[in-house]
PyMOL Python script that loads the backbone (N, CA, C, O; Angstrom):
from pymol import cmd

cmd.read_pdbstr("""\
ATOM      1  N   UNK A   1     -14.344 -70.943 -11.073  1.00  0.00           N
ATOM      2  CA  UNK A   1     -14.457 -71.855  -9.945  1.00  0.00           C
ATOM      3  C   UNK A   1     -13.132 -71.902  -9.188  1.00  0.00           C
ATOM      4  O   UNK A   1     -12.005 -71.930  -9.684  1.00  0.00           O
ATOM      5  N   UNK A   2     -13.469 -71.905  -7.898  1.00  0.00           N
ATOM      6  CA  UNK A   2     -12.507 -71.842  -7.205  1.00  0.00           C
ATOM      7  C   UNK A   2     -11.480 -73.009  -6.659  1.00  0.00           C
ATOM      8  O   UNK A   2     -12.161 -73.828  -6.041  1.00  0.00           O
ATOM      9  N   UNK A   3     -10.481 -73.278  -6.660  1.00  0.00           N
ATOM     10  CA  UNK A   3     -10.111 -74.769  -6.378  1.00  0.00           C
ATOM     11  C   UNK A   3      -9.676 -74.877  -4.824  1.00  0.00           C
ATOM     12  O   UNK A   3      -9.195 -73.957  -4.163  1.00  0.00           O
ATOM     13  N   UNK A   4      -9.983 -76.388  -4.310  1.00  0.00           N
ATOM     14  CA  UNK A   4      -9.800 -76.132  -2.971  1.00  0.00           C
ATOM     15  C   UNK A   4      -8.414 -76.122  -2.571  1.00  0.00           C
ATOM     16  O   UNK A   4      -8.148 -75.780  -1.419  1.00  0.00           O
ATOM     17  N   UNK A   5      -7.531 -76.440  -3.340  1.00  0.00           N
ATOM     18  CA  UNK A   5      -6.087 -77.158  -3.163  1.00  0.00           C
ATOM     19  C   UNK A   5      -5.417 -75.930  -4.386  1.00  0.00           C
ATOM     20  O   UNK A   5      -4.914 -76.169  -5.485  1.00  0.00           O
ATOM     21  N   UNK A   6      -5.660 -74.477  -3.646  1.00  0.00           N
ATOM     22  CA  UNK A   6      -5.019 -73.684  -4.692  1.00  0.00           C
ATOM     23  C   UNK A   6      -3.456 -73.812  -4.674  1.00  0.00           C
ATOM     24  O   UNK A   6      -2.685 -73.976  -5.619  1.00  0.00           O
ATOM     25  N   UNK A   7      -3.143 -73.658  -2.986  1.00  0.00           N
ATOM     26  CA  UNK A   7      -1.599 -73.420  -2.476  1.00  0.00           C
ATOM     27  C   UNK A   7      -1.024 -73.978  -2.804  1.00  0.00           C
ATOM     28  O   UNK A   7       0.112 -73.505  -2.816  1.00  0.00           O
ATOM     29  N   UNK A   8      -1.183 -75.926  -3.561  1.00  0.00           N
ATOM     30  CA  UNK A   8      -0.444 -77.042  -3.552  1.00  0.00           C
ATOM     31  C   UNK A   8      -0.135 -77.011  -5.146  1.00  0.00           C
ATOM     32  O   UNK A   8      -0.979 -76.881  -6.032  1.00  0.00           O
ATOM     33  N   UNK A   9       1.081 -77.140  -5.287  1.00  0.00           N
ATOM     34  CA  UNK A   9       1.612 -77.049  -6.695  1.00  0.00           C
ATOM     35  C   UNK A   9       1.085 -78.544  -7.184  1.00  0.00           C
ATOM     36  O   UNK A   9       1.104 -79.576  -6.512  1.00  0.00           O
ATOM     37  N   UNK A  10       0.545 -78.348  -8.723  1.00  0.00           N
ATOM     38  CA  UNK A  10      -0.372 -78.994  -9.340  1.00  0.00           C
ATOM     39  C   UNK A  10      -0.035 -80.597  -9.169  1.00  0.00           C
ATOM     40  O   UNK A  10      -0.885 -81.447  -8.905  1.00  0.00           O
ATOM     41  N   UNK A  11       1.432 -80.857  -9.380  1.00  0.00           N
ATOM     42  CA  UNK A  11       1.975 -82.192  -9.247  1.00  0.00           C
ATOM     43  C   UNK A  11       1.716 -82.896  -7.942  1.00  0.00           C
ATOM     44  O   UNK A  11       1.596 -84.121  -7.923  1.00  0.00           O
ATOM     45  N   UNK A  12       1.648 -82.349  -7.121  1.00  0.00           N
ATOM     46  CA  UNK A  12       1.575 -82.333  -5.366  1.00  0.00           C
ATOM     47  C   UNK A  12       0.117 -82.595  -4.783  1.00  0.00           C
ATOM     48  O   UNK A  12      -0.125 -83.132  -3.702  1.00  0.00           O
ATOM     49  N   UNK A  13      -0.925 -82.051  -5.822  1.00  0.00           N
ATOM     50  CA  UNK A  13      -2.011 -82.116  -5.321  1.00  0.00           C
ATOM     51  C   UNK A  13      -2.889 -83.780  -4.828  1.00  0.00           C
ATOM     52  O   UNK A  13      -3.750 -83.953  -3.965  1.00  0.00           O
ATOM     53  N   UNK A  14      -2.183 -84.877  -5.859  1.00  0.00           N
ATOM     54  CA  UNK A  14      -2.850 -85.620  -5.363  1.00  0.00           C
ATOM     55  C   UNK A  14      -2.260 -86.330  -3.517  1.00  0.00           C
ATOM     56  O   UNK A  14      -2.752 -87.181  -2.777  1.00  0.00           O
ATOM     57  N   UNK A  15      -1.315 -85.651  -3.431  1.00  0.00           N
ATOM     58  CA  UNK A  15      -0.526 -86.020  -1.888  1.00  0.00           C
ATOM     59  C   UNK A  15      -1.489 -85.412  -1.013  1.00  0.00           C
ATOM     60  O   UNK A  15      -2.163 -86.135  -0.279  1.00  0.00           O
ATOM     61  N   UNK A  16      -1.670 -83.804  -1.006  1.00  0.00           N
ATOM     62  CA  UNK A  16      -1.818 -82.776  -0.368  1.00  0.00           C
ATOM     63  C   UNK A  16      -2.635 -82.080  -0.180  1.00  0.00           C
ATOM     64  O   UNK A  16      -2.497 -81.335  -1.149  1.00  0.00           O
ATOM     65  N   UNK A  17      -3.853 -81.523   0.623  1.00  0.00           N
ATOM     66  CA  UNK A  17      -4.336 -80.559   0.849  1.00  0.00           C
ATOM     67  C   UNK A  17      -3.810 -79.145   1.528  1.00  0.00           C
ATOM     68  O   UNK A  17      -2.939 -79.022   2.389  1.00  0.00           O
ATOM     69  N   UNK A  18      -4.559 -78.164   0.920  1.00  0.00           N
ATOM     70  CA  UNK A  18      -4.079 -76.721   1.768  1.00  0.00           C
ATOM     71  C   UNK A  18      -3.631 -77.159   2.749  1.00  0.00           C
ATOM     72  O   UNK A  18      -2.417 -76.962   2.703  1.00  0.00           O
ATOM     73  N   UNK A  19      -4.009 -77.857   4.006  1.00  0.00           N
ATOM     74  CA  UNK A  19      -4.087 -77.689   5.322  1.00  0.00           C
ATOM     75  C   UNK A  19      -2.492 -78.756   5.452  1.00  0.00           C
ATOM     76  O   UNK A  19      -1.474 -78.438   6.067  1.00  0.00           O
ATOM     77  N   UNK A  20      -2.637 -79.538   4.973  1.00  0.00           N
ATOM     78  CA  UNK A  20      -1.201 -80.279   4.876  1.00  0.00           C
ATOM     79  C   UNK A  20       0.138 -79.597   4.301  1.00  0.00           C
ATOM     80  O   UNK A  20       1.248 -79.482   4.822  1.00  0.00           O
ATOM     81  N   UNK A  21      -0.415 -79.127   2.878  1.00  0.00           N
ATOM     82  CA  UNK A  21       0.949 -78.477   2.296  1.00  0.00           C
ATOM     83  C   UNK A  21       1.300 -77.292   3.224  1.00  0.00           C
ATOM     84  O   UNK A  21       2.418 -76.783   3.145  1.00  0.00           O
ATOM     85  N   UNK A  22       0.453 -76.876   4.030  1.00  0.00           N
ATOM     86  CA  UNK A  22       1.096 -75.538   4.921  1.00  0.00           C
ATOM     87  C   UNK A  22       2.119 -76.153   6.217  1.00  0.00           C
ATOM     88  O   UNK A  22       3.199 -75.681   6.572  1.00  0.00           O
ATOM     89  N   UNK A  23       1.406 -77.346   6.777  1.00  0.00           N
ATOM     90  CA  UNK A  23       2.607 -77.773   7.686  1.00  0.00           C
ATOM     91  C   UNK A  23       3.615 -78.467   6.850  1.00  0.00           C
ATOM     92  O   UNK A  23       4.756 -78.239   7.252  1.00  0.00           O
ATOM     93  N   UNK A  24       3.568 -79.061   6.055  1.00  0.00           N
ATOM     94  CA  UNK A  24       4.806 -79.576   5.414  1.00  0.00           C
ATOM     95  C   UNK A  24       5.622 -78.283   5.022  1.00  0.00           C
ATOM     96  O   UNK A  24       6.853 -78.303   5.044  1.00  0.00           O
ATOM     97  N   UNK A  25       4.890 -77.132   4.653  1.00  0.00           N
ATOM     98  CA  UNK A  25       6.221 -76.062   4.178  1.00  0.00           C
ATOM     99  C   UNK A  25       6.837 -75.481   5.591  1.00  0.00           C
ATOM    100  O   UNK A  25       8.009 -75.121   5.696  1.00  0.00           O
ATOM    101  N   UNK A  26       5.952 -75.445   6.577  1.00  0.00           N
ATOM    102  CA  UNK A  26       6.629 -74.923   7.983  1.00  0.00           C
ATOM    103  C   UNK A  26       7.599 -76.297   8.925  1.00  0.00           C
ATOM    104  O   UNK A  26       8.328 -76.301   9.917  1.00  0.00           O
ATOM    105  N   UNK A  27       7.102 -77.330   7.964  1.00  0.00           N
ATOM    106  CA  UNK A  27       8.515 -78.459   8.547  1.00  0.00           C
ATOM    107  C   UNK A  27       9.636 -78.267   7.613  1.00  0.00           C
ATOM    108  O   UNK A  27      10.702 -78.027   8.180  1.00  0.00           O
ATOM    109  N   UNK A  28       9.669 -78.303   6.496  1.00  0.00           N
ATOM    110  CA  UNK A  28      10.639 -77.803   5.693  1.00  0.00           C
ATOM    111  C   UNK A  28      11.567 -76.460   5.847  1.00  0.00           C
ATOM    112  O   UNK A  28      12.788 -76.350   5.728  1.00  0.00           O
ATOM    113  N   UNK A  29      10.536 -75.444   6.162  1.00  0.00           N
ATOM    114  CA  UNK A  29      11.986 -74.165   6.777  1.00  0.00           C
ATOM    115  C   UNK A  29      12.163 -74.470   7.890  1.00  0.00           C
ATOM    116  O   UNK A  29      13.179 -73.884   8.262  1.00  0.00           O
ATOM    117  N   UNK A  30      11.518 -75.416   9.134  1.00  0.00           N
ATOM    118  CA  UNK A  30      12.051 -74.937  10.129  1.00  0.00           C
ATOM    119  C   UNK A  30      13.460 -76.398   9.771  1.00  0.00           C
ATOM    120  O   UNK A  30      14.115 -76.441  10.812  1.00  0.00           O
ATOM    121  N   UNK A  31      13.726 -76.881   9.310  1.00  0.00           N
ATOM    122  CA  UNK A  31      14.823 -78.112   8.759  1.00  0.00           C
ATOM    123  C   UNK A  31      15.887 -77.033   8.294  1.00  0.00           C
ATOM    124  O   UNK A  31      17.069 -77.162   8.613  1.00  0.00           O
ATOM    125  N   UNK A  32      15.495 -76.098   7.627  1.00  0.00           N
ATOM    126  CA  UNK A  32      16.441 -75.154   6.760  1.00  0.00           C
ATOM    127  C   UNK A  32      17.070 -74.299   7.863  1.00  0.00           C
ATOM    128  O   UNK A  32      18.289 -74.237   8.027  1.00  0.00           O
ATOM    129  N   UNK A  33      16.079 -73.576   8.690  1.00  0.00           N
ATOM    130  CA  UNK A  33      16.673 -73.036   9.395  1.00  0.00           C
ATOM    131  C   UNK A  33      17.461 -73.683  10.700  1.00  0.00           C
ATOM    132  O   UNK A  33      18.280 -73.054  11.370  1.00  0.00           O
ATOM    133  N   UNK A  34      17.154 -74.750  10.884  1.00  0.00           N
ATOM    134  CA  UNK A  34      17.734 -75.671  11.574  1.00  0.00           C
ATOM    135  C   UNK A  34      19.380 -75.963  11.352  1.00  0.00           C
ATOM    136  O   UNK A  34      20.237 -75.943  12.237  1.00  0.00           O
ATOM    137  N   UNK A  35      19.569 -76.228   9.982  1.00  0.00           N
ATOM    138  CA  UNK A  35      20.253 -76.534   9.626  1.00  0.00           C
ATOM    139  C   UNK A  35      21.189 -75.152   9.220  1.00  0.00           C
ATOM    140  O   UNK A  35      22.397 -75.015   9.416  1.00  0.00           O
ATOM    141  N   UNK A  36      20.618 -74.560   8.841  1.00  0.00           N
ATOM    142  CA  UNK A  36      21.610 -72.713   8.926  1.00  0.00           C
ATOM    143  C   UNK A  36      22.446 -72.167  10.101  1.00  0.00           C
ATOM    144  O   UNK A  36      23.549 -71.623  10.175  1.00  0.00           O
ATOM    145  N   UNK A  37      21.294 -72.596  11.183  1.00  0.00           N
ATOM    146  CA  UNK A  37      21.893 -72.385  12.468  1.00  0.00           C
ATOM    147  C   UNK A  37      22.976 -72.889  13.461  1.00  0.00           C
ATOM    148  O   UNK A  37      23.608 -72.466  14.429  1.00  0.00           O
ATOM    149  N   UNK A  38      22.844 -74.151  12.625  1.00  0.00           N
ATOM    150  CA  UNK A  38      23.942 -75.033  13.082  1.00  0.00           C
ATOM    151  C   UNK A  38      25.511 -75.133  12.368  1.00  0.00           C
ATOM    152  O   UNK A  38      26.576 -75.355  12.946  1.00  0.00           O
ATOM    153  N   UNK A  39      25.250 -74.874  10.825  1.00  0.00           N
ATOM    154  CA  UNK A  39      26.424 -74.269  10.267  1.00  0.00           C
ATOM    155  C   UNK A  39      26.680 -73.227  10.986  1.00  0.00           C
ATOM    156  O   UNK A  39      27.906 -73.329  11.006  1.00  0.00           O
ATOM    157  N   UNK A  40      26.415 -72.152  11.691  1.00  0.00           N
ATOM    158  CA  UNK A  40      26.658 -71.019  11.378  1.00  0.00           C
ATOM    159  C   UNK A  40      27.307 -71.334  13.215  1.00  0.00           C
ATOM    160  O   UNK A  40      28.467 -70.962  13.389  1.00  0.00           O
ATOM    161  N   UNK A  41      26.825 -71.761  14.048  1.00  0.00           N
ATOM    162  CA  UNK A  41      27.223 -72.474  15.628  1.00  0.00           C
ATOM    163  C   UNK A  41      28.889 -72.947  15.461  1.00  0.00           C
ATOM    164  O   UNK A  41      29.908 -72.460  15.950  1.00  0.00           O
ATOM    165  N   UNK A  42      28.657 -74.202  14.480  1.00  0.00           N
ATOM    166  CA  UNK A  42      29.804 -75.065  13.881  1.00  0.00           C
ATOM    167  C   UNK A  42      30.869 -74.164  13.712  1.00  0.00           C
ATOM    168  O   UNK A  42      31.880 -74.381  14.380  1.00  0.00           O
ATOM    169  N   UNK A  43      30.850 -73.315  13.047  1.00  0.00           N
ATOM    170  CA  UNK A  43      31.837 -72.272  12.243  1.00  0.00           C
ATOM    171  C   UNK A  43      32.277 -71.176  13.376  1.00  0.00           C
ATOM    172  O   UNK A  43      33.472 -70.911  13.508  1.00  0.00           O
ATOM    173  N   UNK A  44      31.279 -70.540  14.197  1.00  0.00           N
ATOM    174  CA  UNK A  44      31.453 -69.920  14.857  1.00  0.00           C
ATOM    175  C   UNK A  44      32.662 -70.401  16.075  1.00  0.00           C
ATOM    176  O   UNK A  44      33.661 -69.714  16.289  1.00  0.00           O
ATOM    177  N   UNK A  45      32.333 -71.818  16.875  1.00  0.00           N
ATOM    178  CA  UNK A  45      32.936 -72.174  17.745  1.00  0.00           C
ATOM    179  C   UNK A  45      34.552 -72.883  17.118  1.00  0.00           C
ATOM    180  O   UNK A  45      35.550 -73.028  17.823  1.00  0.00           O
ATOM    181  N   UNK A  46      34.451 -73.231  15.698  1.00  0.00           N
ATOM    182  CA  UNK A  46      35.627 -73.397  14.850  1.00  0.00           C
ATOM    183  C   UNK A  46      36.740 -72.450  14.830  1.00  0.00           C
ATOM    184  O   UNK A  46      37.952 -72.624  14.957  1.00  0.00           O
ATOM    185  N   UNK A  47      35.800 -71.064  14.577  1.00  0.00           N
ATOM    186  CA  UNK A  47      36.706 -70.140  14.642  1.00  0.00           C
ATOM    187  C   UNK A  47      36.956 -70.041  16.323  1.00  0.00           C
ATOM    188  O   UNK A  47      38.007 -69.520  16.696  1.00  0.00           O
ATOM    189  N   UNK A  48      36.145 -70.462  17.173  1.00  0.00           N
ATOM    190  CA  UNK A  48      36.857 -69.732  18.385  1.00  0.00           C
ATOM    191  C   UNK A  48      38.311 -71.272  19.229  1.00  0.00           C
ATOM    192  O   UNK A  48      39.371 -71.095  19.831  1.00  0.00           O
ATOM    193  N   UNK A  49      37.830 -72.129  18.965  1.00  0.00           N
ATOM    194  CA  UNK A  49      38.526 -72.968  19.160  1.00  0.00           C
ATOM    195  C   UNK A  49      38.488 -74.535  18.466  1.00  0.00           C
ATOM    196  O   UNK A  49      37.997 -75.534  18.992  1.00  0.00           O
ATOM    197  N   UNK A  50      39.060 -74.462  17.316  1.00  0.00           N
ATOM    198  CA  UNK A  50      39.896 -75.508  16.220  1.00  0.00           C
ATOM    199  C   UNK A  50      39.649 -76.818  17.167  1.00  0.00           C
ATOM    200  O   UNK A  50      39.984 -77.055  18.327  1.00  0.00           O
ATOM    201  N   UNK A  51      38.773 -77.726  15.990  1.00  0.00           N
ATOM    202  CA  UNK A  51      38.516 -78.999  16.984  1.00  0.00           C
ATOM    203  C   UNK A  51      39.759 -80.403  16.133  1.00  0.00           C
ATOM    204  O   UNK A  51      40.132 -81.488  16.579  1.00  0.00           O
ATOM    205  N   UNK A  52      40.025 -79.794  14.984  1.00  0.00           N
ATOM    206  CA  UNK A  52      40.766 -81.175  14.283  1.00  0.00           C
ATOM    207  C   UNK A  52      42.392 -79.999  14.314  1.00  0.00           C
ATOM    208  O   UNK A  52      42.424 -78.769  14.257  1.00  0.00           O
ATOM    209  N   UNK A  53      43.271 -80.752  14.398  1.00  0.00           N
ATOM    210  CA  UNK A  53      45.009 -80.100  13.825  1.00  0.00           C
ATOM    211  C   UNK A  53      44.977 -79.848  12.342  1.00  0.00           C
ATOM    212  O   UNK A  53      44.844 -80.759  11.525  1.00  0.00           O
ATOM    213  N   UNK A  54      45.080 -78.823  12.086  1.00  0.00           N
ATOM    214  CA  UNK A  54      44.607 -78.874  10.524  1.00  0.00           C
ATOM    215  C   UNK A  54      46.264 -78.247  10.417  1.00  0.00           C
ATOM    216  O   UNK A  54      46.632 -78.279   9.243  1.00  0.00           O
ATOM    217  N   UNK A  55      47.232 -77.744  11.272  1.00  0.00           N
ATOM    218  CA  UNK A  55      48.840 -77.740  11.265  1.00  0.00           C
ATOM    219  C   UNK A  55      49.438 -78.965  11.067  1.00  0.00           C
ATOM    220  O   UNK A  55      50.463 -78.975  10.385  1.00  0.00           O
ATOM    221  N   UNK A  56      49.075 -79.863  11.459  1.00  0.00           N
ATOM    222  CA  UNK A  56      49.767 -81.244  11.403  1.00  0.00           C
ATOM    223  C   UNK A  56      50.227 -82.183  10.552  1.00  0.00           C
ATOM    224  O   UNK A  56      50.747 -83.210  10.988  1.00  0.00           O
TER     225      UNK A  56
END
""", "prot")
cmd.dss("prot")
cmd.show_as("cartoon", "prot")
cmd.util.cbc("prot")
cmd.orient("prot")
């Protein structure tokens, strides 16, 4: 027998259906990648121009 709530890890299931746990995992990377992108912005413009005196 087939279960309807295969995708949703067993603990999760009483929260979640397929159709939910799929947007909750595509809100979750897009947070990750959100957040990757912005380290990676941060660092970038750090290296191009130093926002705190870190000589001082």
């Amino acid at each position: 027998m087939r279960d309807d709530d295969d995708l949703v890890p067993p603990k999760w299931r009483s929260l979640f259906n397929n159709q939910d746990w799929l947007v909750h995992d595509i809100m979750v990377k897009s947070f990750w990648a959100f957040g990757v992108i912005a380290v990676i912005a941060h660092t970038l413009v750090w290296v191009w121009r130093p926002w705190l005196n870190a000589g001082i």
